[in-house]
C-alpha positions in Angstrom: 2.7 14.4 -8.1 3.9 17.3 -8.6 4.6 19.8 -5.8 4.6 16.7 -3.5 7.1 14.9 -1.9 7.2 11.2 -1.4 8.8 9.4 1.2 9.9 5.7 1.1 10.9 3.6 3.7 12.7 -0.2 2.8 10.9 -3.2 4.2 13.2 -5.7 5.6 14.4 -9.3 4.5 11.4 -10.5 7.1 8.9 -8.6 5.8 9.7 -9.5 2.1 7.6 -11.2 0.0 6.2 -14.6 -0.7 6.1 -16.0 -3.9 3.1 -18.1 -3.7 2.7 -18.7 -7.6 5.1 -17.8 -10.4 3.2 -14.3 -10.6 1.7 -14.1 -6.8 3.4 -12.4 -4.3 1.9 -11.2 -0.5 3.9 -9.8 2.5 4.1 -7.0 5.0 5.3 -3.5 3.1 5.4 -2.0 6.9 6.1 -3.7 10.1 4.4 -1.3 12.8 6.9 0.1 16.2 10.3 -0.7 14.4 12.9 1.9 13.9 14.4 1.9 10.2 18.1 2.8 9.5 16.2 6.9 9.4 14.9 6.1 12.9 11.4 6.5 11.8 8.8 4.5 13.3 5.4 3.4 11.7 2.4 3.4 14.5 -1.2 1.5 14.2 -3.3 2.8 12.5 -0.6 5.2 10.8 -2.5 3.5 7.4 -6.1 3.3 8.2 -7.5 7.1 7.2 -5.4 6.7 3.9 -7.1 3.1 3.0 -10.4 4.3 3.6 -9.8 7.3 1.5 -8.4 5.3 -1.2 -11.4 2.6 -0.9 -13.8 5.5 -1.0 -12.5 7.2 -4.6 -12.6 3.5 -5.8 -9.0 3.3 -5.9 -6.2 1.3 -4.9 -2.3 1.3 -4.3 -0.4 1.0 -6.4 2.2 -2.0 -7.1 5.5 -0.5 -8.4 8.9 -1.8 -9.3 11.8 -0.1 -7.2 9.4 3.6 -6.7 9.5 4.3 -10.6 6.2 5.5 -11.7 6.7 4.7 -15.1 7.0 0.9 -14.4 3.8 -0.3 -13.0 4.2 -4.3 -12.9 1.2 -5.5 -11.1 -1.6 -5.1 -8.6 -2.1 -5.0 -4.9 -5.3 -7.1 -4.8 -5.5 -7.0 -0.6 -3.7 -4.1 1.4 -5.0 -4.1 5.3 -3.2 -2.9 8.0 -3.6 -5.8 11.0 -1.7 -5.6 14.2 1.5 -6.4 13.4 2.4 -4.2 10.0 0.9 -3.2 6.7 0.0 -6.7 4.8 -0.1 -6.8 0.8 -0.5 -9.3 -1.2 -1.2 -8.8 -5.0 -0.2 -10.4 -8.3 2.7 -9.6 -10.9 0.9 -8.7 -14.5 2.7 -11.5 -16.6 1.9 -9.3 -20.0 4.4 -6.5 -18.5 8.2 -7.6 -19.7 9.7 -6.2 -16.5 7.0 -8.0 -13.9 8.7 -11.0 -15.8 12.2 -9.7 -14.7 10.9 -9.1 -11.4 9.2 -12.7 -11.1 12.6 -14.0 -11.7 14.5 -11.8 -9.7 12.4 -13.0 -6.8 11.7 -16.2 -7.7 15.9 -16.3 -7.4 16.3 -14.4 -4.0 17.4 -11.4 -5.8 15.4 -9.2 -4.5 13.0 -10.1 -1.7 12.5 -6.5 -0.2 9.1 -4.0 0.7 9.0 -0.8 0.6 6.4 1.9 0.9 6.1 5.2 -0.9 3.4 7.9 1.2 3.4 11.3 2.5 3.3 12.3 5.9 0.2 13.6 7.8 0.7 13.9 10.7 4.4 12.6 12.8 5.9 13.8 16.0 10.1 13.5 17.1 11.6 10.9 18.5 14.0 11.3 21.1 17.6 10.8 19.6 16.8 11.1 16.4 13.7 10.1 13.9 10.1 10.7 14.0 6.8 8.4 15.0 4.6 8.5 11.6 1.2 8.9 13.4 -0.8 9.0 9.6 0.5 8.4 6.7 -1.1 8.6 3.1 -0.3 5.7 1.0 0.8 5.9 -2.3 2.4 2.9 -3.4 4.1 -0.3 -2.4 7.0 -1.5 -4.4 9.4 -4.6 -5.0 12.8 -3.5 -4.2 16.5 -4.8 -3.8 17.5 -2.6 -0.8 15.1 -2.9 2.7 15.2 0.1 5.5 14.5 -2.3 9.0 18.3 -3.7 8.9 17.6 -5.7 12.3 14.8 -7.8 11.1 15.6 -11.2 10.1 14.7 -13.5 7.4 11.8 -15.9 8.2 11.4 -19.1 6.5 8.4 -19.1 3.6 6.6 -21.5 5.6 6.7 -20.0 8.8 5.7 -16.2 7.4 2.9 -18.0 5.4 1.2 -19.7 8.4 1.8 -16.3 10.1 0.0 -14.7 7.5 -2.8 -17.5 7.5 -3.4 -16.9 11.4 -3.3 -12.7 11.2 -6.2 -13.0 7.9 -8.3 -15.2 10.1 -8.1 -12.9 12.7 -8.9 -10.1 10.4 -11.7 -11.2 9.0 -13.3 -12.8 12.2 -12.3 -8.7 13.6 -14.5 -7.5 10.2 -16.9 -10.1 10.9 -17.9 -9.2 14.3 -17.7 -5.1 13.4 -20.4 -6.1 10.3 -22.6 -7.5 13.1 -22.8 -4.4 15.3 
């Protein structure tokens, strides 16, 4: 990456991840038309051109531990951006000794945060202070101990994972319909 510079933005306690199964985890990395403690807000669609991009080279995003590049510890197995946010769910890689520290760490509440690592494409300012991130190309999602969003609150596992249930449906009945046309 060199030459390049990476932003990352902190997902909030809300948006923080699920652990479905001791090495599963699924949440939203980015929760679209909230200001972070920067004053940056994330727009639909600010993912879209990134994902198709990434889909069409055969790649995918890439699942790291607190932005460190050198510690890979699973993989981002779903990554769609839906109405309310960026949604990720992936698995922890059980064979890698820290995505064994982080299954722990989460599985305890230790860390429970989102966060995003892109470059901007295209943004414009926001009055007071921050920007609106119009596009942004997606690097990587990461676990982390620190979230951005500070005035989003916790939800309960179960309420965030019929929420999630509800927003796949309508995802895939939206992908559904588009295949038909």
């Amino acid at each position: 990456m060199k030459g390049t510079m990476m932003e990352y933005k902190f997902m909030p306690r809300a948006t923080r991840l699920e652990v479905e199964a001791p090495h599963q985890v699924a949440g939203y990395a980015s929760v679209f038309g909230r200001a972070d403690k920067g004053g940056d807000i994330v727009m639909p669609g600010a993912y879209a051109a990134s994902l198709r991009a990434l889909a069409a080279r055969g790649e995918r995003v890439r699942m790291l531990w607190q932005h460190d590049p050198a510690a890979p510890i699973g993989i981002w197995e779903e990554v769609v951006e839906d109405a309310h946010g960026l949604f990720v769910r992936g698995r922890l890689l059980p064979d890698v000794a820290r995505a064994r520290e982080a299954a722990a760490l989460l599985a305890a509440g230790a860390v429970d945060g989102l966060s995003i690592g892109y470059r901007t494409r295209r943004s414009e300012p926001r009055a007071g202070g921050g920007r609106k991130l119009i596009e942004l190309d997606l690097w990587e999602v990461s676990l982390v101990t620190f979230p951005m969003q500070a005035e989003a609150r916790l939800q309960g596992k179960s309420a965030l994972g019929a929420e999630i249930a509800a927003l796949r449906a309508q995802v895939q009945a939206a992908r559904a319909s588009v295949a038909q046309i």
